[in-house]
C-alpha positions in Angstrom: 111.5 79.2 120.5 112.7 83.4 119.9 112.2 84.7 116.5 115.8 84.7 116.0 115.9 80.9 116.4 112.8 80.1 114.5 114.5 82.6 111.3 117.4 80.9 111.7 116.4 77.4 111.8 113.8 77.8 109.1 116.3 79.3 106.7 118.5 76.6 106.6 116.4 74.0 106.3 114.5 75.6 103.6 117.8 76.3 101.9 118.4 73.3 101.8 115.3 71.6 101.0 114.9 74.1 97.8 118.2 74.6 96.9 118.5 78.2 97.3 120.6 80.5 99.3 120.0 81.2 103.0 121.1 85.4 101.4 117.7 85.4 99.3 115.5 84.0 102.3 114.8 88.0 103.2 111.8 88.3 105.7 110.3 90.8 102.7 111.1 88.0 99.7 107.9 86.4 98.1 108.3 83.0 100.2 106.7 81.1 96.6 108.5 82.6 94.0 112.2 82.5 95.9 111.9 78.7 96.5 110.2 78.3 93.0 107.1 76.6 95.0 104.3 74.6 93.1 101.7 72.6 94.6 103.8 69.4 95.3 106.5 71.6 96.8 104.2 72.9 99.4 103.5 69.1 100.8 107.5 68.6 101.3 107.1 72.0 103.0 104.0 71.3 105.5 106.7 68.2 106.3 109.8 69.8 106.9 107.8 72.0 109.3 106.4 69.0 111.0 109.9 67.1 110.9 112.0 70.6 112.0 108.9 72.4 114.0 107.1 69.9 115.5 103.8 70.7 114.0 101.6 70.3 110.8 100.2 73.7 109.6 97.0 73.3 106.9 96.3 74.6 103.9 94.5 77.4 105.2 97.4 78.6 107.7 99.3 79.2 104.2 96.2 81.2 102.8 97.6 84.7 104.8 101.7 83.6 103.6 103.2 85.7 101.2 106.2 86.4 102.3 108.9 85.6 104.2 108.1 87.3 107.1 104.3 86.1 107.1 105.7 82.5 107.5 107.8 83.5 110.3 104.6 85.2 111.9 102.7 82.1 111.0 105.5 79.3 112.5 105.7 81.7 115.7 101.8 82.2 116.7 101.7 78.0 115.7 104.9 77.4 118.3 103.1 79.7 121.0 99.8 77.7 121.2 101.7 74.8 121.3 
């Protein structure tokens, strides 16, 4: 999967999921505070990635995730060892 596809396909489903625009998903947007995450919220997110992405990503995968554009970089090197 390109970066363009993985972006793309992330964005609506995370639109979705939180209820926020696919505008305010911007790859330098604090990924927590635009989709208003709390703990709960990140275990619907580890399974829309497993439901959309085909894998489960742990706890510490998020550890490095800040921002938009780290969980693109995270989904992508996840997809390539695949």
């Amino acid at each position: 999967m390109e970066r363009s596809e993985i972006i793309s396909t992330t964005k609506k489903f995370l639109s979705e999921e939180f209820e926020v625009a696919i505008d305010s998903i911007q790859d330098d947007k604090n990924l927590r505070e635009t989709l208003d995450l709390d703990s709960l919220d990140y275990v619907d997110l580890v399974v829309l990635i497993e439901e959309n992405l085909g894998f489960k990503p742990t706890a510490d995968d998020f550890k490095s995730v800040e921002t938009f554009g780290d969980f693109y970089d995270l989904v992508e090197g996840k997809l390539k060892m695949a």
